[in-house]
PDB file with SEQRES, HELIX, SHEET and CRYST1 records, atoms N, CA, C and O in Angstrom:
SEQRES   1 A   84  UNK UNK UNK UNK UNK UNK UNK UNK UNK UNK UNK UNK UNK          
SEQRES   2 A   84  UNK UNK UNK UNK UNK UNK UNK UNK UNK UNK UNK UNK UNK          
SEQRES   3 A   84  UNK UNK UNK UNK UNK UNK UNK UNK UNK UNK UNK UNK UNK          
SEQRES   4 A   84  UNK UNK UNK UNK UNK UNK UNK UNK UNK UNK UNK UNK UNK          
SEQRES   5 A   84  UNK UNK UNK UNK UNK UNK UNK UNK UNK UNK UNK UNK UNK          
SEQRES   6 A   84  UNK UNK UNK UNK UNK UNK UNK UNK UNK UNK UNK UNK UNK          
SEQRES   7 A   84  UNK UNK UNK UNK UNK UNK                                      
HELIX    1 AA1 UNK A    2  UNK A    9  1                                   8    
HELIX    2 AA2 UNK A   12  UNK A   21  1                                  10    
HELIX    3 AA3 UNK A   33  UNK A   47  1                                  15    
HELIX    4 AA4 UNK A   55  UNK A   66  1                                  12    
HELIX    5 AA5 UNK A   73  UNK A   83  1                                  11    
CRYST1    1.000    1.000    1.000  90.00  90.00  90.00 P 1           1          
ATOM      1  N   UNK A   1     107.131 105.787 101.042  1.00  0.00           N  
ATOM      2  CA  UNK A   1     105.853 105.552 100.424  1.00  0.00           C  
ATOM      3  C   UNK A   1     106.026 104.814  99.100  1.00  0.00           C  
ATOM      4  O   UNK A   1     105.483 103.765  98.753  1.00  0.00           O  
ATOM      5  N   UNK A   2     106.818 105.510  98.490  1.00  0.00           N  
ATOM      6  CA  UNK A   2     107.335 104.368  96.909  1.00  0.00           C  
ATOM      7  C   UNK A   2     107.316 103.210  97.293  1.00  0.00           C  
ATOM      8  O   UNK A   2     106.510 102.356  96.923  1.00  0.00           O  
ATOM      9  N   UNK A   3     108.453 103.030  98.294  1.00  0.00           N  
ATOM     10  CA  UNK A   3     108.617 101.378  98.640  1.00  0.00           C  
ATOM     11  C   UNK A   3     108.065 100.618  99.125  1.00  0.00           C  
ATOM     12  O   UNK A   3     108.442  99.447  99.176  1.00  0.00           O  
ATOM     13  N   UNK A   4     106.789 101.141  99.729  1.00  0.00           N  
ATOM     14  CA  UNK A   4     105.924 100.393  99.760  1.00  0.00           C  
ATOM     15  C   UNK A   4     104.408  99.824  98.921  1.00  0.00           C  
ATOM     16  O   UNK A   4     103.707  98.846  99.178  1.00  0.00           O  
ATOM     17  N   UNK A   5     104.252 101.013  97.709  1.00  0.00           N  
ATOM     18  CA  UNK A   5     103.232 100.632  96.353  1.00  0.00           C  
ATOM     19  C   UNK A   5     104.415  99.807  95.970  1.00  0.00           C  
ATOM     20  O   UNK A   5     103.825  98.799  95.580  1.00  0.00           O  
ATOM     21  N   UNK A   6     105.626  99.563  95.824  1.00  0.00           N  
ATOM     22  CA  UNK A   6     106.558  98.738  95.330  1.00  0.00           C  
ATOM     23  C   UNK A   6     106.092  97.618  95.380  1.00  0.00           C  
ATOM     24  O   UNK A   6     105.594  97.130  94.365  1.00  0.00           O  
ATOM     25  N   UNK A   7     106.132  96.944  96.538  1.00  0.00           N  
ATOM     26  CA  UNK A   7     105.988  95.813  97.622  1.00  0.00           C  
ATOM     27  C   UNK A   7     104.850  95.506  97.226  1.00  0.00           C  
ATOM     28  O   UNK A   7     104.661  94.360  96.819  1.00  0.00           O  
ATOM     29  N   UNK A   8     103.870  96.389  97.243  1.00  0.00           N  
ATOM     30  CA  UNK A   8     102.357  95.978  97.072  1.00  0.00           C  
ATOM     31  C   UNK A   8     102.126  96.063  95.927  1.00  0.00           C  
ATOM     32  O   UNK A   8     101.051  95.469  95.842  1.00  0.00           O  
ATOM     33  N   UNK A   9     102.514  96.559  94.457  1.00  0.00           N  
ATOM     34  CA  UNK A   9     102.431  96.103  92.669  1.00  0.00           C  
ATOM     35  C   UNK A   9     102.974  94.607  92.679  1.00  0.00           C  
ATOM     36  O   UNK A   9     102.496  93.853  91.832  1.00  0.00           O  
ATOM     37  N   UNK A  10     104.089  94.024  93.706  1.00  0.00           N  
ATOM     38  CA  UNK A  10     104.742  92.937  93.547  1.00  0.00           C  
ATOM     39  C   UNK A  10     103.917  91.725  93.746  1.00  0.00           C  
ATOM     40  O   UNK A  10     104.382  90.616  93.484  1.00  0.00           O  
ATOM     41  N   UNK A  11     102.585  91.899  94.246  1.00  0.00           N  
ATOM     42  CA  UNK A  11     101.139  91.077  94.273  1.00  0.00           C  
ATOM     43  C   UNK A  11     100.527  91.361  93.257  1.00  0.00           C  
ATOM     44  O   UNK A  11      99.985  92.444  93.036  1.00  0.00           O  
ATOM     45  N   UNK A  12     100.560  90.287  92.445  1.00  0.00           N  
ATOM     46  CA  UNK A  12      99.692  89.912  91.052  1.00  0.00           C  
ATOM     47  C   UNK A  12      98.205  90.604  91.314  1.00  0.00           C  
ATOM     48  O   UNK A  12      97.856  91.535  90.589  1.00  0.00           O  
ATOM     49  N   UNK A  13      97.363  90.128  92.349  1.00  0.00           N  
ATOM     50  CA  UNK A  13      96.524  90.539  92.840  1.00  0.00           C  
ATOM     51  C   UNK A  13      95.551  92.360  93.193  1.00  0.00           C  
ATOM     52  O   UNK A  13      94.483  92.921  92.947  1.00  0.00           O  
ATOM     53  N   UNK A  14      96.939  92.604  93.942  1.00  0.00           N  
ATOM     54  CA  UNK A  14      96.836  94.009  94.236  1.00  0.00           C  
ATOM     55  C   UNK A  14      97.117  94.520  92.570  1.00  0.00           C  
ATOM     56  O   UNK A  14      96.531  95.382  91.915  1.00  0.00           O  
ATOM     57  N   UNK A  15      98.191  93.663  92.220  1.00  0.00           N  
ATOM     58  CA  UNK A  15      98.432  94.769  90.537  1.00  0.00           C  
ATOM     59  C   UNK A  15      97.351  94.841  89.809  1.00  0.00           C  
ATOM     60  O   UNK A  15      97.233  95.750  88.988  1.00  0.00           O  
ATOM     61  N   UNK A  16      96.421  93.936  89.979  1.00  0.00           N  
ATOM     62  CA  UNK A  16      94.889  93.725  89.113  1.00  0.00           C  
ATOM     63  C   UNK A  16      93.519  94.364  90.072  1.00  0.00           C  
ATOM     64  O   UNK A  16      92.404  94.328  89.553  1.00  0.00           O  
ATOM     65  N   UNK A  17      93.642  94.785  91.100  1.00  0.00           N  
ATOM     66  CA  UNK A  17      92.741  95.672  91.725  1.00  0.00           C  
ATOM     67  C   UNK A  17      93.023  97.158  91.054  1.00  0.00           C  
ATOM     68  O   UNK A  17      92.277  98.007  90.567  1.00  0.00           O  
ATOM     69  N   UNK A  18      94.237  97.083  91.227  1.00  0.00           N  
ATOM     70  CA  UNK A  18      94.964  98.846  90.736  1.00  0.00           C  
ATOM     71  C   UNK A  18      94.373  99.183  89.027  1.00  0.00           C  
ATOM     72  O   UNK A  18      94.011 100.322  88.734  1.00  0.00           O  
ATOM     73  N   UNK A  19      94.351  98.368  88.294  1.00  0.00           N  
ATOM     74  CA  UNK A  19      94.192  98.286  87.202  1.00  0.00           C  
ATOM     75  C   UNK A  19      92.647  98.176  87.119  1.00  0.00           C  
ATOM     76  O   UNK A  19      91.959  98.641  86.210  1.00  0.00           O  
ATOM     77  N   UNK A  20      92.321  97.673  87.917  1.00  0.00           N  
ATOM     78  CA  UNK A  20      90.429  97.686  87.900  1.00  0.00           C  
ATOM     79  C   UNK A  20      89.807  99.059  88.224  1.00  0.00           C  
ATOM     80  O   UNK A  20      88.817  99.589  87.719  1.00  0.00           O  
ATOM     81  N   UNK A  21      90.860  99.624  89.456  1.00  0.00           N  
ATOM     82  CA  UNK A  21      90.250 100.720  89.550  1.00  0.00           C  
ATOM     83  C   UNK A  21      90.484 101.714  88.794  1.00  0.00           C  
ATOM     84  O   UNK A  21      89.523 102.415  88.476  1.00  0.00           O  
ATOM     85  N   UNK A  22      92.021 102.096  88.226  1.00  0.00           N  
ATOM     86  CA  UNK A  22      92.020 103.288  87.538  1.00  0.00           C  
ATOM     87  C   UNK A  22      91.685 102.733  85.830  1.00  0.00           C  
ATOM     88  O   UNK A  22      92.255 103.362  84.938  1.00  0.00           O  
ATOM     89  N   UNK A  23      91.166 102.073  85.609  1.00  0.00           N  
ATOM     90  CA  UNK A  23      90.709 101.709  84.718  1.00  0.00           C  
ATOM     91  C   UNK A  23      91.762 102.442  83.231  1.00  0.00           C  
ATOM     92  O   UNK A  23      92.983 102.352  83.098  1.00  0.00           O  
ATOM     93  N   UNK A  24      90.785 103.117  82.316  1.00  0.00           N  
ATOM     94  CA  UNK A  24      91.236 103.460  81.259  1.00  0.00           C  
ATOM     95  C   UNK A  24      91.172 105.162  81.511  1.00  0.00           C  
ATOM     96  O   UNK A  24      90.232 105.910  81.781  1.00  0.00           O  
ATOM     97  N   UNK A  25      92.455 105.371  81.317  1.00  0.00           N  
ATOM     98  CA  UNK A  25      92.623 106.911  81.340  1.00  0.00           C  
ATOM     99  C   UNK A  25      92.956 107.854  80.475  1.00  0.00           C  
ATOM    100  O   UNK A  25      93.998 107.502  79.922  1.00  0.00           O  
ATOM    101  N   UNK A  26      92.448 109.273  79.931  1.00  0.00           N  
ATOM    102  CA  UNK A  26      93.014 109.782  78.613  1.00  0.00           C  
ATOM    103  C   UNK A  26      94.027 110.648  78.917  1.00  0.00           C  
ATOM    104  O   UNK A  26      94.055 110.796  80.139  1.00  0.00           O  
ATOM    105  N   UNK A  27      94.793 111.227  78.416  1.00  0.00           N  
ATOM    106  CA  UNK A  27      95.236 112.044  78.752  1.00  0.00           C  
ATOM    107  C   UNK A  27      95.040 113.217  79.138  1.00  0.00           C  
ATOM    108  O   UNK A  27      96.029 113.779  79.608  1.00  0.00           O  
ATOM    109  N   UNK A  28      93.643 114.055  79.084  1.00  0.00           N  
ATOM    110  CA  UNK A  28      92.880 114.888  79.661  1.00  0.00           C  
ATOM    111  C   UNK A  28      92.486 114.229  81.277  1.00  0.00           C  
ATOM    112  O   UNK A  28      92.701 114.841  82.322  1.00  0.00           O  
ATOM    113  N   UNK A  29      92.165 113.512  81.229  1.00  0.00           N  
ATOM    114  CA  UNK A  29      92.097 112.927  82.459  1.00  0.00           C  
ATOM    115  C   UNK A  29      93.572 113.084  83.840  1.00  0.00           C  
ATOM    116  O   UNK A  29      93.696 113.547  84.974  1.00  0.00           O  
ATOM    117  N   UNK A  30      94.104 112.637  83.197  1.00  0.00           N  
ATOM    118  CA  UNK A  30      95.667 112.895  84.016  1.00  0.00           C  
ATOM    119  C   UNK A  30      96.088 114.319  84.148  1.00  0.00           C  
ATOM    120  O   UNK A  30      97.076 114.598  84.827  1.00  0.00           O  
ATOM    121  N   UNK A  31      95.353 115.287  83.501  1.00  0.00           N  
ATOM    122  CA  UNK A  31      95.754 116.474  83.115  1.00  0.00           C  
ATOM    123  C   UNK A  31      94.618 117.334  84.308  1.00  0.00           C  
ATOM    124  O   UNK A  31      95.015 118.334  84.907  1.00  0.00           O  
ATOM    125  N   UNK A  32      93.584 116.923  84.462  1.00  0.00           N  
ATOM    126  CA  UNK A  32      92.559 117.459  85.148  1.00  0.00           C  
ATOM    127  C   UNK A  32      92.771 117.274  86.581  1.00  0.00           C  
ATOM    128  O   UNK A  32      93.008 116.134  86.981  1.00  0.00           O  
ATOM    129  N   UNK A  33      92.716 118.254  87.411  1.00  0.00           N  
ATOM    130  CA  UNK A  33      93.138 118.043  89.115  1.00  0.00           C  
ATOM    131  C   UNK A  33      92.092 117.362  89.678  1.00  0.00           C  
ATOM    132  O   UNK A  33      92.429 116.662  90.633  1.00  0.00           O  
ATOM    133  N   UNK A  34      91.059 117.345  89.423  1.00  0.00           N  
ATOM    134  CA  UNK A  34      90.016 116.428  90.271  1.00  0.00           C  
ATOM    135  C   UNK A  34      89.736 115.464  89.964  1.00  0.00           C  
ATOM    136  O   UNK A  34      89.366 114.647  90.807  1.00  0.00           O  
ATOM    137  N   UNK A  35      89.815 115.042  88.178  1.00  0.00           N  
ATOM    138  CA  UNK A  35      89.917 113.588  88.066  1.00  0.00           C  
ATOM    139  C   UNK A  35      91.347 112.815  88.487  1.00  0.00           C  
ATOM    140  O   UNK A  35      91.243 111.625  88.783  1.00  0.00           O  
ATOM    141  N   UNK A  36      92.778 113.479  88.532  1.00  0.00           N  
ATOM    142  CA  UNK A  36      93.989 112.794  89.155  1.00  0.00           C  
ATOM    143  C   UNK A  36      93.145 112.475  90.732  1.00  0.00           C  
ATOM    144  O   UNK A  36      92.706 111.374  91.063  1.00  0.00           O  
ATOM    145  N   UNK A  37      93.071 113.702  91.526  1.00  0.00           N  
ATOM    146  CA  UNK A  37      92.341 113.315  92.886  1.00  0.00           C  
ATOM    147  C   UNK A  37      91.461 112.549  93.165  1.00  0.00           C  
ATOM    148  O   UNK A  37      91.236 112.246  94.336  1.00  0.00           O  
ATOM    149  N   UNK A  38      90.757 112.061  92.133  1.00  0.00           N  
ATOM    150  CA  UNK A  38      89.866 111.120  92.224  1.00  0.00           C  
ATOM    151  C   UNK A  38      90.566 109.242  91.742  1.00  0.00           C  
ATOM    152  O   UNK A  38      90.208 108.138  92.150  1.00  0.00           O  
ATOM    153  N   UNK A  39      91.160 109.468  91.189  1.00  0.00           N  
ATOM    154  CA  UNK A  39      92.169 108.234  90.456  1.00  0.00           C  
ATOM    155  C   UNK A  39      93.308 108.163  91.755  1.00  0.00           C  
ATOM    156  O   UNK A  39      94.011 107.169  91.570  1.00  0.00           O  
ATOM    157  N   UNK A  40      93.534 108.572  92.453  1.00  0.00           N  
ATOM    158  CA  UNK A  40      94.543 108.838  93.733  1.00  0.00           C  
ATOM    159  C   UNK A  40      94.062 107.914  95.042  1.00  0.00           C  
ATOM    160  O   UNK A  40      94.628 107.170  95.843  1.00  0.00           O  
ATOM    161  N   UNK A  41      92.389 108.485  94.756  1.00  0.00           N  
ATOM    162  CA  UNK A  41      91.363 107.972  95.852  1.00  0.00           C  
ATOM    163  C   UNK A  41      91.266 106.331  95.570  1.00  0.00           C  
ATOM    164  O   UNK A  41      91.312 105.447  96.425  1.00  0.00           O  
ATOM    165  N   UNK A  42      91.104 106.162  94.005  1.00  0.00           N  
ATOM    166  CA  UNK A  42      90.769 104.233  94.124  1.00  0.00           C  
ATOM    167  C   UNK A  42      91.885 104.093  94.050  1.00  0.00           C  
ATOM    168  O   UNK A  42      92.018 102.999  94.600  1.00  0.00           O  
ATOM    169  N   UNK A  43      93.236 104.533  93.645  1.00  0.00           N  
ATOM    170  CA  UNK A  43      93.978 103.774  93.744  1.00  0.00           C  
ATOM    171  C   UNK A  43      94.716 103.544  95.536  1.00  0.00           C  
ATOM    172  O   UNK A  43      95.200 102.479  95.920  1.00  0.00           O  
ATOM    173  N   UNK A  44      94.664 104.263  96.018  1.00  0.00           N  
ATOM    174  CA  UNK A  44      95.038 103.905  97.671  1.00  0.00           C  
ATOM    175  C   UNK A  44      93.814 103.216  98.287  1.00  0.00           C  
ATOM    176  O   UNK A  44      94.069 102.581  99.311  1.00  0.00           O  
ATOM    177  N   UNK A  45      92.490 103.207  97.862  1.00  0.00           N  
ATOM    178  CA  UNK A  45      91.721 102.107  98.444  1.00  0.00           C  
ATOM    179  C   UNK A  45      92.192 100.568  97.763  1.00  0.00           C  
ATOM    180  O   UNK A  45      92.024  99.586  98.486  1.00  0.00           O  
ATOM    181  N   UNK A  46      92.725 100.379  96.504  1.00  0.00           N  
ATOM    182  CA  UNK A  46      93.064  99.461  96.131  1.00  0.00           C  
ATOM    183  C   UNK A  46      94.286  98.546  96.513  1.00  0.00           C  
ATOM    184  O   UNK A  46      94.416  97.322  96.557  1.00  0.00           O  
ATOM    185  N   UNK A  47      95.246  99.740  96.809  1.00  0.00           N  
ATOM    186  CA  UNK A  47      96.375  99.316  97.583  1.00  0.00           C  
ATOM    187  C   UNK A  47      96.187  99.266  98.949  1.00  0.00           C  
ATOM    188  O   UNK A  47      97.176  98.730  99.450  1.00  0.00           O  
ATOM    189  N   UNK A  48      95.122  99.676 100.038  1.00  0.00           N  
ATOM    190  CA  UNK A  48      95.066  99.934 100.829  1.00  0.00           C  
ATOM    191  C   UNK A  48      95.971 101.070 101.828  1.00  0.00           C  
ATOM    192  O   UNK A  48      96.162 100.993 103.042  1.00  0.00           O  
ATOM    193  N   UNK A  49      96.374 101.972 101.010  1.00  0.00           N  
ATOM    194  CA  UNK A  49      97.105 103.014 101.675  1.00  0.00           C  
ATOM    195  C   UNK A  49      97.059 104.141 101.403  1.00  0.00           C  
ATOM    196  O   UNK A  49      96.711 104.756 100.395  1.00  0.00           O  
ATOM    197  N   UNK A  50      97.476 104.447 102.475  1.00  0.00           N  
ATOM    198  CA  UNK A  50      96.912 105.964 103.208  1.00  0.00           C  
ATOM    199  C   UNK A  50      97.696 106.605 103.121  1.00  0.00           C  
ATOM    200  O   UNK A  50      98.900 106.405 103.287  1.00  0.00           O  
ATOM    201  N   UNK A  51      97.154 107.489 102.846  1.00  0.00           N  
ATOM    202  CA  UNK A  51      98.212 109.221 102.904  1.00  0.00           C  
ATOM    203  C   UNK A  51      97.745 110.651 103.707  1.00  0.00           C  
ATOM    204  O   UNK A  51      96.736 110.725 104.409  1.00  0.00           O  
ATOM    205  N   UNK A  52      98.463 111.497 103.517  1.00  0.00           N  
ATOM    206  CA  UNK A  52      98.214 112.153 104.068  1.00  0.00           C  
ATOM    207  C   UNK A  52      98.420 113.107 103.297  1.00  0.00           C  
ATOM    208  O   UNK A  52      99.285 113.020 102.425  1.00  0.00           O  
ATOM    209  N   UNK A  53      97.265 114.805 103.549  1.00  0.00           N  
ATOM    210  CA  UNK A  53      96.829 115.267 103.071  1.00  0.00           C  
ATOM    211  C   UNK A  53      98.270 115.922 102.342  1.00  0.00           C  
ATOM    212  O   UNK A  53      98.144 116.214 101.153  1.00  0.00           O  
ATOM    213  N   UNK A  54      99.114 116.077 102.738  1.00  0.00           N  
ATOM    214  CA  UNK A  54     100.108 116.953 102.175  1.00  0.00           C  
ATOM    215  C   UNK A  54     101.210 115.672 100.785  1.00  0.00           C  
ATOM    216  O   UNK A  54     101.682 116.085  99.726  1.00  0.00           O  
ATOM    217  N   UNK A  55     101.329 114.043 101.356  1.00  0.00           N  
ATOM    218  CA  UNK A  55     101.175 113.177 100.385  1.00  0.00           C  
ATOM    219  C   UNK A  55     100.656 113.627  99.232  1.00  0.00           C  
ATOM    220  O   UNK A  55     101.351 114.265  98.441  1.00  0.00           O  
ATOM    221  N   UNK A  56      99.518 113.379  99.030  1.00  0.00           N  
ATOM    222  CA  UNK A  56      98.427 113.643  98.066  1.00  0.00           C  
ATOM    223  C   UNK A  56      98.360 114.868  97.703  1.00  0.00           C  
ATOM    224  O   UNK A  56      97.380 115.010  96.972  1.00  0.00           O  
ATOM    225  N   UNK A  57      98.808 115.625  97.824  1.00  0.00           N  
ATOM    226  CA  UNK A  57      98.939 116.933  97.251  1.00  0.00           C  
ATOM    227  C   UNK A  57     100.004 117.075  96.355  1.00  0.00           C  
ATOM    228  O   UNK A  57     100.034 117.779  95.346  1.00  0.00           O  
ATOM    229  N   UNK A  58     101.130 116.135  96.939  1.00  0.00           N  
ATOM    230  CA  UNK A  58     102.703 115.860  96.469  1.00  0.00           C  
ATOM    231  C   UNK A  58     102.319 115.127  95.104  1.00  0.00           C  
ATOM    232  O   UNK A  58     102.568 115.652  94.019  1.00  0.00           O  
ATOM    233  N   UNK A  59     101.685 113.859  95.223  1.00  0.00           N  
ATOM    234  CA  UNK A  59     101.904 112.950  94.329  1.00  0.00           C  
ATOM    235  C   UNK A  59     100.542 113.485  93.185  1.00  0.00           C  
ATOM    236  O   UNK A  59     100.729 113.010  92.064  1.00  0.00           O  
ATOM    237  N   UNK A  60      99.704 114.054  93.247  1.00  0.00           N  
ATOM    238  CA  UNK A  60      98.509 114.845  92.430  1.00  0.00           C  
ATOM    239  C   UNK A  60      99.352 115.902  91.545  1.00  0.00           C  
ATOM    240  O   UNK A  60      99.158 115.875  90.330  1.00  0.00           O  
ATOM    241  N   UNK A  61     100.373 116.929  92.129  1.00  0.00           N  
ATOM    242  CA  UNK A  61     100.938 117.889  91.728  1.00  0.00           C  
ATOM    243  C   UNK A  61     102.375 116.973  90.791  1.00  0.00           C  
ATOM    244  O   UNK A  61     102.806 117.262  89.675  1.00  0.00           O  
ATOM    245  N   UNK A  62     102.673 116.254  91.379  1.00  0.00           N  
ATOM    246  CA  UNK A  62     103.547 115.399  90.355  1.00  0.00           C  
ATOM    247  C   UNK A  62     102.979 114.788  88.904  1.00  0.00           C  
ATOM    248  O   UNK A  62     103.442 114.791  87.763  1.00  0.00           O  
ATOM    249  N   UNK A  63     101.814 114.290  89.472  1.00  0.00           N  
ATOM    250  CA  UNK A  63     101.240 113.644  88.045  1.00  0.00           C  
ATOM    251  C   UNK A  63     100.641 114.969  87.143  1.00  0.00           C  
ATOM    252  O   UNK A  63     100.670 114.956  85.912  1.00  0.00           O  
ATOM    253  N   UNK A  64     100.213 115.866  87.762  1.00  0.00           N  
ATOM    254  CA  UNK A  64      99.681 116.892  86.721  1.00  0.00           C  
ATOM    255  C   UNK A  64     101.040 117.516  85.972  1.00  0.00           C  
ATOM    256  O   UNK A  64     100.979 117.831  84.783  1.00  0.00           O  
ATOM    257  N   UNK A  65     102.518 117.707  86.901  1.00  0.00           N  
ATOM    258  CA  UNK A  65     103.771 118.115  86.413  1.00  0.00           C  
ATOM    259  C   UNK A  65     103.871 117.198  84.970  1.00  0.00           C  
ATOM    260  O   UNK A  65     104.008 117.723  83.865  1.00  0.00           O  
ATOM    261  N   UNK A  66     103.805 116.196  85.127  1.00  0.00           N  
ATOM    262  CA  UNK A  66     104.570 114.968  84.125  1.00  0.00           C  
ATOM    263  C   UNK A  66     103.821 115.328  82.863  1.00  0.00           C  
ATOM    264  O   UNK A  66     104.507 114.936  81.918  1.00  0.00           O  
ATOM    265  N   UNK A  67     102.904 115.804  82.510  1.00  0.00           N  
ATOM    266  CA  UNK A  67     101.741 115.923  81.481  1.00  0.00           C  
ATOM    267  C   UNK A  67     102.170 114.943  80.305  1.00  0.00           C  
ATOM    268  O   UNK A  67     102.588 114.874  79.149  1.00  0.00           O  
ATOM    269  N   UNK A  68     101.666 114.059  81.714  1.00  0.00           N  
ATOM    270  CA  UNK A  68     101.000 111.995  80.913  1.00  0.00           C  
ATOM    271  C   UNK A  68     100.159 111.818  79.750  1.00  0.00           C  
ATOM    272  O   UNK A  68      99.206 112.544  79.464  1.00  0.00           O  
ATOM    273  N   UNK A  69     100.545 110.856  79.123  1.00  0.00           N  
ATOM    274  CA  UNK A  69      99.695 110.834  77.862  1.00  0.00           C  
ATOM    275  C   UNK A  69      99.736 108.704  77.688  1.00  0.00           C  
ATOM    276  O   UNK A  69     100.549 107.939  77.167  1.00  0.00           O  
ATOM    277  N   UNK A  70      98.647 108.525  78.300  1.00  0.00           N  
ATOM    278  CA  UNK A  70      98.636 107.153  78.523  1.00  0.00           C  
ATOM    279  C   UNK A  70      98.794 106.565  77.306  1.00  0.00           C  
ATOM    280  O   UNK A  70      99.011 105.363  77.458  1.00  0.00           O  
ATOM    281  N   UNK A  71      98.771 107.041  75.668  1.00  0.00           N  
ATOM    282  CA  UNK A  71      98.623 106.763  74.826  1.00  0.00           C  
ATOM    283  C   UNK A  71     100.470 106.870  74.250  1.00  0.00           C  
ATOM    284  O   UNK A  71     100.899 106.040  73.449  1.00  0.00           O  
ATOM    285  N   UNK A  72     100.941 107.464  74.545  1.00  0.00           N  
ATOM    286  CA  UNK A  72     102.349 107.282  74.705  1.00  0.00           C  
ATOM    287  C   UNK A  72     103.249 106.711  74.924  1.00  0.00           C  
ATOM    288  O   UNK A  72     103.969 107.218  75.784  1.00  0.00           O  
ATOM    289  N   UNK A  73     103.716 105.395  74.312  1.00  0.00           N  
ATOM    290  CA  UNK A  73     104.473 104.463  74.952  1.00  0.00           C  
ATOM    291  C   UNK A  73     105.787 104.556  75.915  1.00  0.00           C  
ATOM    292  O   UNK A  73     106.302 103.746  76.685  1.00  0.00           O  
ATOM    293  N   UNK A  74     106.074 105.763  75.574  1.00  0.00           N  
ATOM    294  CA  UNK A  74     107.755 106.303  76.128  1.00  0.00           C  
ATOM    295  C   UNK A  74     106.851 107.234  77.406  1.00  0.00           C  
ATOM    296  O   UNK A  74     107.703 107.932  77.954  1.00  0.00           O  
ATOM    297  N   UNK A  75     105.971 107.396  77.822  1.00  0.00           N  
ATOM    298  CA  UNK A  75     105.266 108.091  78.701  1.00  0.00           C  
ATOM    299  C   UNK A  75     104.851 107.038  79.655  1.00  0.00           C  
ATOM    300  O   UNK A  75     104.832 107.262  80.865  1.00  0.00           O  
ATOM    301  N   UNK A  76     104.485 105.780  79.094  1.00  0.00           N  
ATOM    302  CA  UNK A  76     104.280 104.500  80.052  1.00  0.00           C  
ATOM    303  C   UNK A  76     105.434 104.141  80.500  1.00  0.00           C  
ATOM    304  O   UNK A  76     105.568 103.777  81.668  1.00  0.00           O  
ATOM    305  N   UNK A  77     106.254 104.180  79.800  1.00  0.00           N  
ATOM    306  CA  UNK A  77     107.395 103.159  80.419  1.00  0.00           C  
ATOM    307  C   UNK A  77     108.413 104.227  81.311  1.00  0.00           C  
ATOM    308  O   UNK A  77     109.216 103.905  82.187  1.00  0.00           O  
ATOM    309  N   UNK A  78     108.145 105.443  80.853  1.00  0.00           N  
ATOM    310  CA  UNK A  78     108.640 106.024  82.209  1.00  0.00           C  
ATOM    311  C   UNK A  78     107.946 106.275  83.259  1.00  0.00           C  
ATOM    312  O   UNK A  78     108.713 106.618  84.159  1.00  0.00           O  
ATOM    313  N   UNK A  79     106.783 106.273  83.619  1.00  0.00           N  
ATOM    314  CA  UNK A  79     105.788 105.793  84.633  1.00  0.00           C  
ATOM    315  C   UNK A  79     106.402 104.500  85.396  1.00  0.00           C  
ATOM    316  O   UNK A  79     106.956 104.531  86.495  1.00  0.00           O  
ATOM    317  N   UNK A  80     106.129 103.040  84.357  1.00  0.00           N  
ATOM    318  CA  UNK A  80     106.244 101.792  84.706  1.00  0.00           C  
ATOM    319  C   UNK A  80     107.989 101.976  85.463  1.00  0.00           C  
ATOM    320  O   UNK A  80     108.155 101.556  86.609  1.00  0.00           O  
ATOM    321  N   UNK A  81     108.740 102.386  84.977  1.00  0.00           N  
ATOM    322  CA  UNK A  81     110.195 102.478  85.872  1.00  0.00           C  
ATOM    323  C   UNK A  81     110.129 103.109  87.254  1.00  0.00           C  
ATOM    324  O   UNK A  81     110.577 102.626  88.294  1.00  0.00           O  
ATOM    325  N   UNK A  82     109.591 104.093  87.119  1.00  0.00           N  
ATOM    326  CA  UNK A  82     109.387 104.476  88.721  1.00  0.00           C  
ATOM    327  C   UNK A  82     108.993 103.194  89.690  1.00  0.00           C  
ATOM    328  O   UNK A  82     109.822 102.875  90.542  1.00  0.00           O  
ATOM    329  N   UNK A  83     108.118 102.664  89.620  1.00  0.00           N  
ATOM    330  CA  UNK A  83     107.603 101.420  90.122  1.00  0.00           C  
ATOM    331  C   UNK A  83     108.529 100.043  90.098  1.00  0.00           C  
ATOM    332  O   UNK A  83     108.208  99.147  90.879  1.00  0.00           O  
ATOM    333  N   UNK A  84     109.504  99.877  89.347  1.00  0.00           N  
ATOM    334  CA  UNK A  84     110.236  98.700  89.335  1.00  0.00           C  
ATOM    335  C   UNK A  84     111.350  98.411  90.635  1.00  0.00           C  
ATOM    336  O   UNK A  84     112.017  97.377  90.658  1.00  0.00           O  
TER     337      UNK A  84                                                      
END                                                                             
């Protein structure tokens, strides 16, 4: 599944849908289970991919683990590495 949001950030395009949809996020936001589940939702309509319910449970419970702080530069760029 990584390797393939990989593949698909590697489109300028798709990288600017992803960014349209999860727009601007606070760190309460990343912290909250139904707004991650909801930021989960545009972002696989944006990428066009699908998961499955136990996926999304994985990658929701990961992002609430990480307790993200978009305002954090050393919090972005360990985000942004996963993806490279």
């Amino acid at each position: 599944m990584v390797d393939r949001v990989k593949t698909k950030l590697k489109d300028p395009a798709a990288k600017e849908r992803l960014k349209t949809a999860v727009g601007t996020v606070t760190k309460a936001d990343l912290q909250s289970r139904s707004t991650v589940k909801r930021l989960l939702g545009l972002a696989c309509k944006a990428l066009d991919e699908k998961l499955t319910d136990a996926q999304k449970e994985n990658v929701i419970r990961f992002v609430l683990d990480q307790k993200l702080d978009p305002n954090n530069p050393l919090h972005l760029i360990k985000m942004w590495n996963l993806f490279r």
